[in-house]
C-alpha positions as CSV (number, residue, x, y, z in Angstrom):
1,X,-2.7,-0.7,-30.6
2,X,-1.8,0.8,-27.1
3,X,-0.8,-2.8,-24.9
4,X,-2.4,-3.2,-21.2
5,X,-0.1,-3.3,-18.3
6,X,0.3,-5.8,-15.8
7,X,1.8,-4.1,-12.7
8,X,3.2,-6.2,-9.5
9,X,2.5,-4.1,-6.1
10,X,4.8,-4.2,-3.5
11,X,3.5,-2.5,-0.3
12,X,6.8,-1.8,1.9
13,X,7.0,-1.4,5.3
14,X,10.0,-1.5,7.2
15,X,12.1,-2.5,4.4
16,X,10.6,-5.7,3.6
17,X,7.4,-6.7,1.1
18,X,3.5,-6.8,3.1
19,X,0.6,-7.9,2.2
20,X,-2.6,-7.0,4.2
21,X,-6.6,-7.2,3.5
22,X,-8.3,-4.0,3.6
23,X,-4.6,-2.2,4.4
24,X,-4.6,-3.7,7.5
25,X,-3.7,-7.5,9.0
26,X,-0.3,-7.6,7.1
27,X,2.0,-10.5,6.7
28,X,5.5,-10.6,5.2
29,X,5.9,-11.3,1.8
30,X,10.0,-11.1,0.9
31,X,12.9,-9.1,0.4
32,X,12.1,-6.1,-2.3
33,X,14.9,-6.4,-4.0
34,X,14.4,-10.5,-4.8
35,X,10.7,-10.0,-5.7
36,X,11.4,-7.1,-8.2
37,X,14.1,-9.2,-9.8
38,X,11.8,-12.3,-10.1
39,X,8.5,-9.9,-11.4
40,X,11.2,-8.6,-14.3
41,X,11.7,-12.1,-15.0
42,X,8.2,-13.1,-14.9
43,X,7.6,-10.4,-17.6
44,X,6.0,-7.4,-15.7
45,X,5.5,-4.1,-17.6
46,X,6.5,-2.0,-14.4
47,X,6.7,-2.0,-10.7
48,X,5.0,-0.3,-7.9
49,X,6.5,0.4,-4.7
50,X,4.8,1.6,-1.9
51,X,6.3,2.8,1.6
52,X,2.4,2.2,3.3
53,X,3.2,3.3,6.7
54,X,5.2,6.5,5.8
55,X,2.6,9.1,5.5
56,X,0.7,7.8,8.8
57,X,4.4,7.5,10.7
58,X,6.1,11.3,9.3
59,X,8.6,8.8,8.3
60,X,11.2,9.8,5.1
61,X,10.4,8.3,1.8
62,X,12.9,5.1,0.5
63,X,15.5,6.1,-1.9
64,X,18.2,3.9,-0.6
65,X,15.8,0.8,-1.4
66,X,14.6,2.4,-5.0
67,X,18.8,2.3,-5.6
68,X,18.8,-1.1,-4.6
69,X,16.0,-2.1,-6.8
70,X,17.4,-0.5,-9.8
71,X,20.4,-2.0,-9.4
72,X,19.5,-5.2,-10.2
73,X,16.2,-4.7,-12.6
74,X,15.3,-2.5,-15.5
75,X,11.6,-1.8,-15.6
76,X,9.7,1.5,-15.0
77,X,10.1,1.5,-10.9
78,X,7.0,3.5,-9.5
79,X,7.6,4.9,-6.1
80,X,5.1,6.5,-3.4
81,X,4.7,6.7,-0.1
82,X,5.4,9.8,2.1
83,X,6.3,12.2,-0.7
84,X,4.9,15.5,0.9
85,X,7.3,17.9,-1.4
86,X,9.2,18.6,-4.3
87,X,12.5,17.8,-3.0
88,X,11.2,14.5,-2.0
89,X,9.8,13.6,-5.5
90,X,13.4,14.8,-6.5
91,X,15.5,12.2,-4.8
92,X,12.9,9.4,-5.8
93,X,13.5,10.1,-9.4
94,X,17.1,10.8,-9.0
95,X,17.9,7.6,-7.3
96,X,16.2,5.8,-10.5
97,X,12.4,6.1,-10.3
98,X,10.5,6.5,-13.7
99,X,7.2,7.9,-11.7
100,X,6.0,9.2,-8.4
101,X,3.3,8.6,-7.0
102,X,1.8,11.5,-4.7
103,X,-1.4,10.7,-2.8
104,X,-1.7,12.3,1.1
105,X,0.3,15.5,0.1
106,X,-1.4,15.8,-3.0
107,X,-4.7,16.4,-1.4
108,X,-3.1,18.4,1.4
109,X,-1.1,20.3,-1.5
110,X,-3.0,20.0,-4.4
111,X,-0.3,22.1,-6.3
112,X,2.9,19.5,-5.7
113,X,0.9,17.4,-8.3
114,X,1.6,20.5,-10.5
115,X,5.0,21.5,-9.2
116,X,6.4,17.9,-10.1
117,X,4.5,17.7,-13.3
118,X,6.4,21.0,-14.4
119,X,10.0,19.7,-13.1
120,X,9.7,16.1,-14.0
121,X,7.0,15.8,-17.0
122,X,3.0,14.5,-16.9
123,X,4.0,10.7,-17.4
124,X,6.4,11.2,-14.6
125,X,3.7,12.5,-11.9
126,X,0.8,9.9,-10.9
127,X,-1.8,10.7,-8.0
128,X,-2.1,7.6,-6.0
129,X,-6.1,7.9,-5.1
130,X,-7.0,5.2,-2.0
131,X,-11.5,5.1,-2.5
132,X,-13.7,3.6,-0.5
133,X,-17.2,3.3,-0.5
134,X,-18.9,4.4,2.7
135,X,-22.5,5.0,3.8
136,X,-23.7,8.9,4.7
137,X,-24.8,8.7,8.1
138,X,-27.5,10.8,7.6
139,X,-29.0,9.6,4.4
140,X,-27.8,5.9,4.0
141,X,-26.9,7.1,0.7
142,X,-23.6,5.7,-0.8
143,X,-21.0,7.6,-2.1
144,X,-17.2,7.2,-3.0
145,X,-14.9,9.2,-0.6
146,X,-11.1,9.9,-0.7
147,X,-8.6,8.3,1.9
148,X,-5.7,9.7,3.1
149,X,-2.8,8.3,5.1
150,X,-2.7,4.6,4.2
151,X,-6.4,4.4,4.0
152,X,-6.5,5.4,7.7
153,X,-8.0,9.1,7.5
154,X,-11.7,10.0,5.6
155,X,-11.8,13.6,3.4
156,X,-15.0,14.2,2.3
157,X,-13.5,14.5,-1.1
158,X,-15.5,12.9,-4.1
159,X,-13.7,10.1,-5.9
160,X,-14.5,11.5,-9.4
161,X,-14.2,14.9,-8.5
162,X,-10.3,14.4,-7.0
163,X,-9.7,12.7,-10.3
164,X,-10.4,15.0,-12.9
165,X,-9.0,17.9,-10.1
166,X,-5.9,16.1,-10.2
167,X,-5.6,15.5,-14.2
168,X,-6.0,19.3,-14.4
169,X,-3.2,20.0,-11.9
170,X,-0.7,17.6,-14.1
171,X,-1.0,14.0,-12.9
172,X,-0.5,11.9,-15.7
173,X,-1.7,8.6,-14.6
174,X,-4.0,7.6,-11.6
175,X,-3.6,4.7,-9.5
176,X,-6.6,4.3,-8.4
177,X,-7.0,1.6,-5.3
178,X,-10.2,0.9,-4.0
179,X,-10.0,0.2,-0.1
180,X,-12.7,-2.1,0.0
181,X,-11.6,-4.6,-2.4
182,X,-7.8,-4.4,-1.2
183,X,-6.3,-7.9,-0.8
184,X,-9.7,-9.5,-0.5
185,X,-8.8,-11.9,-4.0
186,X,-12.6,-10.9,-5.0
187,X,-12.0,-8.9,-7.9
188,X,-11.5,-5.4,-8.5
189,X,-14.5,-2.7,-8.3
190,X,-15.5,-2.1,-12.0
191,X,-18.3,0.2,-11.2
192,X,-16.0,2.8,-9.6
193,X,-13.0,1.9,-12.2
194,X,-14.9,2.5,-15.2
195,X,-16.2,5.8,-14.0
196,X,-13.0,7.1,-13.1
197,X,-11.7,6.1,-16.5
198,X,-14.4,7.7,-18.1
199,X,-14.1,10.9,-16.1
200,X,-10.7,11.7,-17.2
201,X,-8.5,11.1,-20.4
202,X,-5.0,10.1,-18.8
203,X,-4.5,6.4,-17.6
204,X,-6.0,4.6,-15.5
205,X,-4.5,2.0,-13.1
206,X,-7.2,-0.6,-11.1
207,X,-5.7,-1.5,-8.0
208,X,-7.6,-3.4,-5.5
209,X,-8.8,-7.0,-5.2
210,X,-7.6,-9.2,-8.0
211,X,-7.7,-12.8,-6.9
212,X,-7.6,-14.5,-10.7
213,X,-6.6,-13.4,-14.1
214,X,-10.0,-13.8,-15.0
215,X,-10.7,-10.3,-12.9
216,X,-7.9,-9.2,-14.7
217,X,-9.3,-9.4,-17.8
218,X,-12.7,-8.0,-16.5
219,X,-11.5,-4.8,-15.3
220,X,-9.0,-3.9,-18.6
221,X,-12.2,-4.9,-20.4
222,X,-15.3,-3.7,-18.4
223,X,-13.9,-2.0,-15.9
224,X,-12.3,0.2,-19.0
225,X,-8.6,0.7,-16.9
226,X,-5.6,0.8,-18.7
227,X,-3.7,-1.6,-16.8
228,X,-4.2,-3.8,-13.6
229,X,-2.2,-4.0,-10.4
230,X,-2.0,-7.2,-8.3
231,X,0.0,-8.1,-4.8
232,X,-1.3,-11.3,-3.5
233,X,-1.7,-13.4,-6.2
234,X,1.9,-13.0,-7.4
235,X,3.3,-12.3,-4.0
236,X,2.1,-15.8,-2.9
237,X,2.8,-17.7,-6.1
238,X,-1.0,-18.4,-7.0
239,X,-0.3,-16.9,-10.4
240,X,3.0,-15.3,-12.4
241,X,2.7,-12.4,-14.3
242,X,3.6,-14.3,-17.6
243,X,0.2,-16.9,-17.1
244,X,-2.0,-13.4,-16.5
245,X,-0.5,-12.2,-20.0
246,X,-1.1,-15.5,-21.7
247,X,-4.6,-15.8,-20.4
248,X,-5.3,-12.0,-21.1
249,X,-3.5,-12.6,-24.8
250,X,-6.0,-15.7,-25.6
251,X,-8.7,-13.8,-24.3
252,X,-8.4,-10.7,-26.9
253,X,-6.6,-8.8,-24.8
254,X,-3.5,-6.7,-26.3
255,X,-0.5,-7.4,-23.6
256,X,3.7,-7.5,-24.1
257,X,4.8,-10.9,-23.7
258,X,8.1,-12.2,-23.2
């Protein structure tokens, strides 16, 4: 039986850990380095990384920090944030990241999700996917529309449709972070999680809202994802990684625990 993942999320800015609501309001939340090395201890499966403001600043992406980190920890390191190219993916993974995550550039180059899949391998390549549920002006309908540059620029591209465009490009995992959940502690949006895990056949990653391990457990079960990202509530020591596992293993849920 495949296990669930518990991933830590540490949005970067600057060089040190934020934590926002919505991607915006942020607040520092520690060195990276000292936060990975206590989420390895805790247990975590992997870790996320994300440079948030380099897309929207031109800015280069961090491989001097993902050396650092890897350094001192041992877990699948997943790195994004202004990779716009195929050398940039490159000196992630060569300065120790496991994965990539490519989310601007990927929907301004749809074909760098392929050209890193083809170098570096599927499980290597992940399309970091910022959603957000907005309201057509005209019709008042809903609908679920693709963000680009730190959740700062609308596409008009369908949520589902990116998805499964971007599993037939290469990406082997999606990350998929809904905006209007992010940091709010109210639980992630199963609705949109379980359709995008039902629209495609790689993994699934729910980012966006946990507050509890209860809404953990929610969104592996009913929200169908194949593993759950958090910030705040371990960022802020409401919760360790190791008491999500322990409440997700009692619950049913198959997990690694330490």
């Amino acid at each position: 039986m495949l296990t669930k993942r518990i991933i830590p999320c540490l949005d970067v800015d600057k060089g040190r850990v934020v934590k926002g609501v919505k991607f915006f309001d942020h607040v520092d939340a520690g060195d990276p380095v000292a936060q990975a090395k206590r989420y390895q201890d805790q247990g975590a499966d992997e870790l996320v990384f994300y440079d948030i403001s380099a897309s929207h600043e031109g800015r280069q992406i961090m491989a001097d920090l993902v050396s650092k980190v890897v350094e001192e920890c041992f877990m699948p390191l997943c790195v994004g944030g202004g990779v716009r190219t195929l050398d940039d993916a490159t000196r992630l993974i060569q300065a120790g990241a496991e994965k990539v995550s490519i989310n601007s550039a990927a929907v301004k180059t749809p074909n760098l999700l392929a050209e890193v899949a083809r170098k570096f391998g599927r499980c290597a390549t992940v399309l970091g996917l910022d959603a957000n549920r907005v309201k057509d002006a005209v019709t008042g309908q809903e609908r679920w529309e693709v963000f680009v540059n730190g959740g700062r620029t609308p596409t008009g591209i369908d949520v589902l449709e990116w998805s499964k465009r971007a599993e037939a490009l290469g990406a082997g995992e999606i990350v998929l972070n809904v905006m209007n959940a992010d940091g709010t502690t109210a639980g992630y949006d199963l609705e949109m999680t379980a359709a995008v895990s039902e629209a495609v056949k790689i993994p699934v990653v729910a980012s966006g809202g946990a507050g509890s391990p209860q809404h953990m457990l929610t969104v592996l079960t009913e929200g169908k994802a194949d593993a759950a990202l958090a910030a705040s509530i371990f960022h802020f020591n409401k919760y360790t990684v190791g008491q999500v596992k322990t409440y997700l293993a009692d619950n049913g849920v198959a997990v690694r625990v330490v």
